[in-house]
C-alpha positions as CSV (number, residue, x, y, z in Angstrom):
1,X,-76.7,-22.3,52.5
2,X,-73.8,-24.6,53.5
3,X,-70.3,-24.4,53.6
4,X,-67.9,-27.2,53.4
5,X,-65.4,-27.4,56.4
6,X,-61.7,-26.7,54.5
7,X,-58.5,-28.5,55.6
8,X,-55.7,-26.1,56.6
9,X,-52.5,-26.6,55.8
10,X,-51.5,-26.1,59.4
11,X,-47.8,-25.1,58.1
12,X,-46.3,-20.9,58.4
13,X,-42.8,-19.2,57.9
14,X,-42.2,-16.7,60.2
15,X,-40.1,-13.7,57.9
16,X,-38.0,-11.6,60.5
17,X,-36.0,-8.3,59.7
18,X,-32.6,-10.4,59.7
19,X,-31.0,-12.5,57.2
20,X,-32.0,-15.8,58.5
21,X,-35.9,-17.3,58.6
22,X,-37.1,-19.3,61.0
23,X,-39.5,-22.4,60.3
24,X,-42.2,-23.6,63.1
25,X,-44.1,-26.5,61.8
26,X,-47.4,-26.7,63.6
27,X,-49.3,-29.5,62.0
28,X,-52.8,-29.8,63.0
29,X,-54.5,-33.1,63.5
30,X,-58.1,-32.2,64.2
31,X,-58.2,-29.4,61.2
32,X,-61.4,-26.9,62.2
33,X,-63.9,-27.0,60.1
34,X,-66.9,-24.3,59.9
35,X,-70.3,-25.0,59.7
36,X,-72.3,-22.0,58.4
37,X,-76.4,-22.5,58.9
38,X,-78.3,-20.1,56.9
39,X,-79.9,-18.7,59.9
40,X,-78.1,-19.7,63.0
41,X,-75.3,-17.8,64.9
42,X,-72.0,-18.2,64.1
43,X,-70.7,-21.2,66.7
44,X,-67.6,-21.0,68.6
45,X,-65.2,-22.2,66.7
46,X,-65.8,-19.9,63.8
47,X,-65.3,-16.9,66.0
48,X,-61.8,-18.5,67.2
49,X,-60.8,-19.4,63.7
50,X,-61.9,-15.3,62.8
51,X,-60.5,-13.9,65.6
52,X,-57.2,-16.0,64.4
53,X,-57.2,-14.2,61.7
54,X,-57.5,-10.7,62.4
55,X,-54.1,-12.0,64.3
56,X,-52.3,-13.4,61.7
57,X,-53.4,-10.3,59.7
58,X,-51.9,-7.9,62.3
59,X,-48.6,-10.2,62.6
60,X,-48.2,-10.3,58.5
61,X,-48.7,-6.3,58.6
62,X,-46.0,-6.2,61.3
63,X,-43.4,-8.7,60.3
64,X,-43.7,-9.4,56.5
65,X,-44.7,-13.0,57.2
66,X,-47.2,-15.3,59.0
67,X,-47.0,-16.5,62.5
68,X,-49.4,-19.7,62.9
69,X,-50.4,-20.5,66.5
70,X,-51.8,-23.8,67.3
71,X,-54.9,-23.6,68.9
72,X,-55.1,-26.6,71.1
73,X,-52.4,-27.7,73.3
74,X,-52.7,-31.3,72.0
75,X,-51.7,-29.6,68.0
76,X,-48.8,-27.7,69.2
77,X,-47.2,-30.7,71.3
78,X,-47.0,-33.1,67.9
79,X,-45.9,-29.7,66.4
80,X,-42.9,-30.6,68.3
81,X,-42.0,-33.6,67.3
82,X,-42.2,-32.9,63.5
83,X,-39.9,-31.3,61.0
84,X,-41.9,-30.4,58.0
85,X,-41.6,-27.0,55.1
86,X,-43.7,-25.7,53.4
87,X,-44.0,-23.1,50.3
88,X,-47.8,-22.4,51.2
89,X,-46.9,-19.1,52.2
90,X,-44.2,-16.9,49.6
91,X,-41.2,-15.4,51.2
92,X,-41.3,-12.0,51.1
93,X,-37.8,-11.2,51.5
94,X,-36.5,-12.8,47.8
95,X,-33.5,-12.7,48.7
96,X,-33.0,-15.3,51.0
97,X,-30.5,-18.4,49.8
98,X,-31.8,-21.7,50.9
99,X,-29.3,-22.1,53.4
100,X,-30.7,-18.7,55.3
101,X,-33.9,-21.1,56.4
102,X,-32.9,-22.5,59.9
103,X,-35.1,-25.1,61.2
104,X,-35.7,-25.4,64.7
105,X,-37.6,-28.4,65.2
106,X,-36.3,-30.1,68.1
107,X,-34.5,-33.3,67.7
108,X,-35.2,-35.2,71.3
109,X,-32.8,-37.7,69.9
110,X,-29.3,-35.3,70.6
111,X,-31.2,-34.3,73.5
112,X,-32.0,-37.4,74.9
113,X,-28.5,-38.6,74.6
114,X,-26.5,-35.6,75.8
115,X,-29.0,-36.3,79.2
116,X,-27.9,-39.7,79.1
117,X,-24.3,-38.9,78.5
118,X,-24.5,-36.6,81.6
119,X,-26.7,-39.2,83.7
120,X,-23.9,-41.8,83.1
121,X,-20.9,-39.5,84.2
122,X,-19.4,-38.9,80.9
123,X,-19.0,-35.3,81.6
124,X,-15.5,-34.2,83.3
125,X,-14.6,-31.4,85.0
126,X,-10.8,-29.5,84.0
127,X,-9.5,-26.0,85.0
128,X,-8.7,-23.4,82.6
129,X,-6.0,-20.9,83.4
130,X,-6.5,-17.5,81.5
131,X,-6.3,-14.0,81.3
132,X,-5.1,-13.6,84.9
133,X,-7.8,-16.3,86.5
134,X,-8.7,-19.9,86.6
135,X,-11.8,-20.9,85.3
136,X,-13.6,-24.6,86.2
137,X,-15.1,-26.1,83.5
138,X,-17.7,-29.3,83.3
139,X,-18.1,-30.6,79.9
140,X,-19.6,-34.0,77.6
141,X,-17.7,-32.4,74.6
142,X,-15.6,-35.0,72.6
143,X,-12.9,-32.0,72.0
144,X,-11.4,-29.5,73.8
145,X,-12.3,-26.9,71.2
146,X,-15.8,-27.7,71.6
147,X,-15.4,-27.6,75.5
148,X,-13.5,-23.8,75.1
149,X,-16.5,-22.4,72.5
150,X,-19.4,-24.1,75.3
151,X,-17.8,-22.1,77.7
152,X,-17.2,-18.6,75.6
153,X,-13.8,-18.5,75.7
154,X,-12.4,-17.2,72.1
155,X,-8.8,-18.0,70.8
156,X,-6.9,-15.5,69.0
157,X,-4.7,-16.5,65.9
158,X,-1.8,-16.3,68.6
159,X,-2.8,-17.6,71.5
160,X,-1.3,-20.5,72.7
161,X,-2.7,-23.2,74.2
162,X,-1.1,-26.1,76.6
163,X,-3.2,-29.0,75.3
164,X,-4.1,-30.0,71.8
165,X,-7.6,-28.4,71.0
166,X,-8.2,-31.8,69.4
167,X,-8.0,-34.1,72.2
168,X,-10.9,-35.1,74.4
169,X,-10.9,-32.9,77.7
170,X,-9.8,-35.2,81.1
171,X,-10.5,-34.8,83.9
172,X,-8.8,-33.1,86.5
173,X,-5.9,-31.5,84.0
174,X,-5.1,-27.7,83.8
175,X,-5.0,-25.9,80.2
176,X,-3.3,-22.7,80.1
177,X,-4.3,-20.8,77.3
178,X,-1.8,-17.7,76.4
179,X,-2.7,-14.9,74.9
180,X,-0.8,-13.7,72.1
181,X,0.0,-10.6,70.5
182,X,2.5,-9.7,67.3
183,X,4.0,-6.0,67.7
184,X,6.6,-4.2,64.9
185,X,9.0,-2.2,66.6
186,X,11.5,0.0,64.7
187,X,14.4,1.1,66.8
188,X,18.0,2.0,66.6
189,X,20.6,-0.3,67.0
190,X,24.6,0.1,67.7
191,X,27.1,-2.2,65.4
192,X,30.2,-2.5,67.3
193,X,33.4,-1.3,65.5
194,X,36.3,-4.2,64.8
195,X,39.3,-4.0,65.2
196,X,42.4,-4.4,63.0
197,X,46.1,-5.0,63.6
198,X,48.8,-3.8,61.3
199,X,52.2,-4.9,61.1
200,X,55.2,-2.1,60.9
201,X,58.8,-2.2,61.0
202,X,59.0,0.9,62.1
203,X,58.4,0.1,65.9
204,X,60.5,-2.5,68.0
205,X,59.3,-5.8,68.3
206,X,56.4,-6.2,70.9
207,X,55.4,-2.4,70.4
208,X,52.2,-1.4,69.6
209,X,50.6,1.8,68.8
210,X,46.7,3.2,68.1
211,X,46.6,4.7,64.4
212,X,43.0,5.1,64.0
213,X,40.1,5.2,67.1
214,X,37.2,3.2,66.3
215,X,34.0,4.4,66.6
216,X,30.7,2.2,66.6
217,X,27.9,2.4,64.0
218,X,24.3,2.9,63.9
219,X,21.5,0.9,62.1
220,X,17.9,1.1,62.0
221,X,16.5,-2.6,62.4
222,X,12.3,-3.4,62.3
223,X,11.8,-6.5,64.4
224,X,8.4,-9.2,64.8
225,X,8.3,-9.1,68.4
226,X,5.7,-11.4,69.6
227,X,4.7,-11.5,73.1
228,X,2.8,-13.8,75.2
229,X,0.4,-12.3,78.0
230,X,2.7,-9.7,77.5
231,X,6.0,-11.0,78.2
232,X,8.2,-11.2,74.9
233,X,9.0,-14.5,73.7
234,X,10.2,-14.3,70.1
235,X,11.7,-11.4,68.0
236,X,12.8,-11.7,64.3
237,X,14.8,-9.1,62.5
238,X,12.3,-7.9,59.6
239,X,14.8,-5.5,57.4
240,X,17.7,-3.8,58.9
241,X,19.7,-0.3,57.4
242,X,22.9,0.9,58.5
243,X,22.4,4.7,59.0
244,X,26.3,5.6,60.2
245,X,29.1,2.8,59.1
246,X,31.1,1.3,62.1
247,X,34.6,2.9,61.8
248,X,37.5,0.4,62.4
249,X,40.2,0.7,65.4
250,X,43.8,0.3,63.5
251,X,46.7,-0.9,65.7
252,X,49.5,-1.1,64.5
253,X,52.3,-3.7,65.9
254,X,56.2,-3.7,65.9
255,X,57.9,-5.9,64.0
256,X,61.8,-4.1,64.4
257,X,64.2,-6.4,66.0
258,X,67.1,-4.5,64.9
259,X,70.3,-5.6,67.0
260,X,71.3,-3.5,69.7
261,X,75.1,-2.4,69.6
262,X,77.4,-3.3,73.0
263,X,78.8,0.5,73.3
264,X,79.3,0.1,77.3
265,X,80.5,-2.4,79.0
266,X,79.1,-3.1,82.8
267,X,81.8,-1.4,84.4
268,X,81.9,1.7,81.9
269,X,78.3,1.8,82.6
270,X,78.6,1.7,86.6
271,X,82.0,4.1,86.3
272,X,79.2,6.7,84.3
273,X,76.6,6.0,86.4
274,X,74.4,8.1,83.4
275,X,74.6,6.9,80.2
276,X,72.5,9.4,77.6
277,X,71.8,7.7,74.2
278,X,69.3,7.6,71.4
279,X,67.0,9.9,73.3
280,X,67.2,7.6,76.4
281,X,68.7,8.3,79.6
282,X,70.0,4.9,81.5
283,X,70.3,4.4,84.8
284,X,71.6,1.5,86.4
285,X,69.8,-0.8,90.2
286,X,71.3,-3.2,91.5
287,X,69.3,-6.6,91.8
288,X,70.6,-7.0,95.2
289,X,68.1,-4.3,96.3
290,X,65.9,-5.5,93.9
291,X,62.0,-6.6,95.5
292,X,61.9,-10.1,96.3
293,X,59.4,-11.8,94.8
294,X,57.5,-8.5,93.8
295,X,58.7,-9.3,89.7
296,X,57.6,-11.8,88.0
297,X,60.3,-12.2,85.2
298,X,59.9,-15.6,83.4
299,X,63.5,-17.1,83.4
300,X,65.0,-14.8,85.3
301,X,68.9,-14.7,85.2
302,X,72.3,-12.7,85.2
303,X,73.4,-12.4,81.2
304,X,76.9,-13.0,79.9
305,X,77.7,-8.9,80.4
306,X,76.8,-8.7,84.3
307,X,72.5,-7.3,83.3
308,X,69.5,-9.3,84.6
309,X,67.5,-11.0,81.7
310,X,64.3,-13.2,80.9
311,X,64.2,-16.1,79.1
312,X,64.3,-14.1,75.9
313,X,67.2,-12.2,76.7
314,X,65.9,-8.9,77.0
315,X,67.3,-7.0,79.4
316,X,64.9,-6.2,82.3
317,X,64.1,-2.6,82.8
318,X,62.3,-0.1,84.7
319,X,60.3,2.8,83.3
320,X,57.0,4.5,83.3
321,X,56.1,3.3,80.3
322,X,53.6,0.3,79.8
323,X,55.3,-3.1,80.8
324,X,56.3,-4.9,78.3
325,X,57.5,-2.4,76.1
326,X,60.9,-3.5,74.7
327,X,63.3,-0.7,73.4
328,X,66.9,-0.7,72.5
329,X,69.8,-0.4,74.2
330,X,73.3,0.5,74.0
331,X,74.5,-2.4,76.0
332,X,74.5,-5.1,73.6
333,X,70.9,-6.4,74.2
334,X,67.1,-5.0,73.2
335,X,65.4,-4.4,77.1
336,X,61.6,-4.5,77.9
337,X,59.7,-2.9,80.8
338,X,58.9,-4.9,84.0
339,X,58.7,-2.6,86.6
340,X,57.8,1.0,87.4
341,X,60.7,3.5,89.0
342,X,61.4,6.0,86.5
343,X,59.3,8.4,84.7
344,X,59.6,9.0,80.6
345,X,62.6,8.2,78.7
346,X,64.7,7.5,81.6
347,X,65.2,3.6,82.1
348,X,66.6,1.8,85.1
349,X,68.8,-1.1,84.1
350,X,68.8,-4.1,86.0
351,X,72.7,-5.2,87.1
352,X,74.0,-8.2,88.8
């Protein structure tokens, strides 16, 4: 009895444990055939083809496909240069989309020209500075992107990089690549207290007094900080609560000009030499022993009644009160502090 040599489809899918399948075409072009005399011995090929078998049987057993070797070297290098499917053999994993089948057939075409592109000196060479070191990098890629992922370096959603990822990488150029980070920080914050003037009659003009201290206030504020290799280079204010309101400071601020009476005259005054009045005591210094150019009084000058005034008349006192502080007198003229001599509510009055 006879058998007729078969022709194999020379075609297998290899199933793996993984989500993805992985195609090898090996085409035969010499198939095997087996010749099967009645009463001869098995040739040589026919055990190859059954040992194949057994094989395949043992790989279908472990892997839940079919591996297909080529036998001959001459089958397995046009095996290379083919991309072929076939259904031959049923998936045993069903559920497999199409787009889980990955072909690996070779293309020598991309291959061929990414060694030409290389041969010709199309590839560059650039320096990329990041996390803490500089990294040379030679590349054919037509982006930088494409240069970054060739050379495993990942960018983060807030990394920043010095050069646009879709230019073409030159050569010789430096791309700093930041890394990025977004932080929420809740902290406590002070809110400054204002401040507020208020207008009263019932101190002299120029006088000014403290009604009310002000105190700061406290708020709660949750910020976007975002930092790059760790140095923070944003921050936006997220929400904000005032936990204790700011307390105002309250000044309030003479306005009394009320006319002071002429009750002594200079020489009454220097005949006294004391003159008690309104709660005040008065003195009177000479401004022939006064400092020379120790006072600065603007428009200095001896008034109509023998005192030493400014340019708005007041009459120039000493005191221990603050300067500037302007009080009545009883010597026909309001006076205001400009120098220091006497200690509470005793005033010395500046003379001719």
């Amino acid at each position: 009895m006879r058998t007729r040599g078969r022709t194999w489809a020379g075609r297998a899918r290899c199933v793996t444990a993984s989500s993805r399948v992985v195609i090898i075409s090996l085409p035969w072009s010499d198939p095997p055939r087996i010749e099967e005399p009645v009463s001869a011995r098995p040739s040589a090929r026919a055990v190859k083809a059954l040992a194949g078998g057994v094989v395949v049987a043992g790989l279908v057993a472990a892997t839940g496909g079919v591996v297909v070797r080529g036998i001959a070297h001459q089958a397995a290098e046009s095996a290379a240069e083919q991309d072929t499917t076939s259904a031959d053999i049923p998936l045993l994993n069903t559920t497999l989309a199409a787009d889980d089948v990955v072909h690996v057939t070779p293309d020598p075409a991309s291959r061929g020209s990414a060694r030409t592109a290389l041969a010709d000196g199309d590839a560059v060479t650039f320096a990329v500075v990041v996390d803490g070191e500089t990294r040379e990098i030679t590349t054919a890629a037509d982006t930088l992107a494409d240069a970054l992922a060739e050379s495993g370096i990942e960018l983060g959603w807030d990394d920043t990089v010095s050069v646009d990822l879709t230019t073409q990488p030159q050569a010789g150029e430096q791309v700093t690549i930041g890394r990025g980070t977004i932080e929420y920080v809740t902290e406590q914050t002070t809110t400054p207290h204002a401040v507020e003037q208020r207008e009263t009659d019932s101190l002299a003009l120029g006088e000014t007094q403290v009604v009310q201290e002000g105190v700061d206030g406290v708020a709660q504020t949750t910020s976007q900080v975002t930092k790059v290799d760790g140095v923070e280079t944003a921050r936006t204010t997220l929400v904000s609560t005032q936990l204790t309101a700011a307390v105002p400071e309250i000044v309030e601020v003479g306005t009394k000009t009320t006319a002071s009476i002429k009750l002594y005259t200079l020489s009454e005054f220097m005949s006294a030499g004391v003159v008690n009045w309104n709660g005040y005591k008065f003195t009177y210094y000479s401004q022939s022993v006064l400092p020379g150019g120790g006072l600065v009084i603007p428009g200095r000058h001896v008034n109509a009644d023998g005192y030493v005034a400014d340019a708005d008349g007041y009459i120039v006192l000493a005191s221990s009160t603050p300067k500037g502080t302007v009080i009545d007198t009883p010597f026909g003229a309001q006076g205001k502090v400009y120098d220091r001599g006497t200690v509470g509510n005793h005033f010395d009055v500046y003379t001719r």
